[in-house]
N, C-alpha and C positions, 0 to 999 in steps of 0.2 A: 367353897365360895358361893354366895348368894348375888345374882344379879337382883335391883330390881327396872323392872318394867314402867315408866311412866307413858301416859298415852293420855292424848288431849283431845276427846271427844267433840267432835265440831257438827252442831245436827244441822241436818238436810231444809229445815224449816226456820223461818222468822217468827219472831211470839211476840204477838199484838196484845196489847191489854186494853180491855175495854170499860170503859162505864157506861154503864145504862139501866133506865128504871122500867124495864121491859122485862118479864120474863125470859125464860129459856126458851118457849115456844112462839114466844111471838118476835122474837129476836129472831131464830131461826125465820120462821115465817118471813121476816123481811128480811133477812138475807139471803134466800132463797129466791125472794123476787128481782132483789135488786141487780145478783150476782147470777143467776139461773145455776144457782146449784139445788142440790137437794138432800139438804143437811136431816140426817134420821137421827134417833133415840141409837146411842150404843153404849159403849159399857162405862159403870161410874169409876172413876180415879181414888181411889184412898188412898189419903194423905195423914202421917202419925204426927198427931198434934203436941205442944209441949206440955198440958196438964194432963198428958195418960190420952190412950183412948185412940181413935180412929176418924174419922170421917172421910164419906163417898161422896163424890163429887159429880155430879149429871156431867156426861156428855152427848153432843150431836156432832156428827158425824159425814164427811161426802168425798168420795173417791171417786176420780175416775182417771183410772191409770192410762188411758189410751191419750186421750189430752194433758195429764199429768199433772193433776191436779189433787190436790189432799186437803181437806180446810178439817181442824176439828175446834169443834167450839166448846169450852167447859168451863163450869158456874165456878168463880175462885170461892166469893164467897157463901159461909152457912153459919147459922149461930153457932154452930160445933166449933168454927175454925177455917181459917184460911187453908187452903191449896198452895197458895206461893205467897209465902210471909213474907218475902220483899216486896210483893205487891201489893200488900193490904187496902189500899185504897181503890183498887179497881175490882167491879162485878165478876169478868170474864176475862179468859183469856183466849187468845188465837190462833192456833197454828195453822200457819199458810206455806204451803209449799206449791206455788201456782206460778208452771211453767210462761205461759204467757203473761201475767202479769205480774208488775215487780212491785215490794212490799209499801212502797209507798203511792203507789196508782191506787191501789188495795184501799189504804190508808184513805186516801181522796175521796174516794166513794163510800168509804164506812162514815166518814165525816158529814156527808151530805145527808146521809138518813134521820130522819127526827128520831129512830130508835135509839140511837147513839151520840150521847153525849160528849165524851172524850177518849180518845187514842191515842199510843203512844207504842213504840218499839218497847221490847224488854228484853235482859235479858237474858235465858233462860238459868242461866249459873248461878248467876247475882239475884235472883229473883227467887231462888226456889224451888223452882217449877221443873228444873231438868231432871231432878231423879223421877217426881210421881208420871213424867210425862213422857219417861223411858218405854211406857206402856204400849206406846199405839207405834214405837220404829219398826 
C-alpha cells in the first residue's frame, strides 16, 4: 500500500510586485534610503522559460536576522523571459518578510517614492514565482 503525502507550503514572506522605470541599482539605491536597509548584489534566479532555454534573474539582497528582517528584490522582467508569468506586467518582485512592519505599511512607502510606479500583493503560487523563489528559504 502507497500513502501519498500532500503538504501545502505556506512561505514565511509577502511578494510585492513592482513597476518601475528605475533600474535595479537605483531602485535598490532608493530603497535603501527610504527603508535604511542595505540591499547588495546576490545571486541570479533561473527561471525555465517555455520556448527552451533558461534565464537569470539579478537579485539584491538585505538581511538582518537580529531585527528580522529579509527584503530581496529581483528583476522579473528580461527580453529572455519572465520570472513569474503570472506576473508579466510587473518589473520586480518583492520579498518582505519584515518583523516590524506589516506588508502593507511597506506597500505605503513604496508607493510614496517617485522610483515606483505601481504595487500590488501577489501571489507567490498563482504567480509563478514560488518554485524559482524556493532559492533564498
Amino acid at each position: 500500500m502507497q500513502h501519498t503525502l500532500e503538504w501545502e507550503y505556506t512561505p514565511d514572506y509577502e511578494l510585492l510586485g513592482l513597476s518601475s522605470t528605475a533600474g535595479c541599482h537605483r531602485l535598490a539605491w532608493a530603497l535603501n534610503r527610504a527603508f535604511d536597509w542595505k540591499l547588495q548584489c546576490d545571486q541570479d534566479v533561473p527561471a525555465s522559460q517555455s520556448k527552451g532555454g533558461e534565464t537569470l534573474h539579478p537579485s539584491m539582497r538585505f538581511v538582518d536576522e537580529e531585527a528580522g528582517v529579509s527584503i530581496t528584490l529581483v528583476l522579473n522582467r528580461l527580453p529572455g523571459g519572465m520570472l513569474a508569468k503570472g506576473a508579466s506586467g510587473l518589473d520586480y518582485l518583492m520579498m518582505v518578510n519584515h518583523h516590524e512592519l506589516a506588508a502593507h505599511e511597506v506597500m505605503a512607502q513604496l508607493r510614496a517614492l517617485p522610483e515606483v510606479s505601481f504595487v500590488t500583493v501577489l501571489d507567490p503560487e498563482s504567480s509563478g514565482a514560488m518554485e524559482p523563489l524556493t532559492l533564498f528559504d
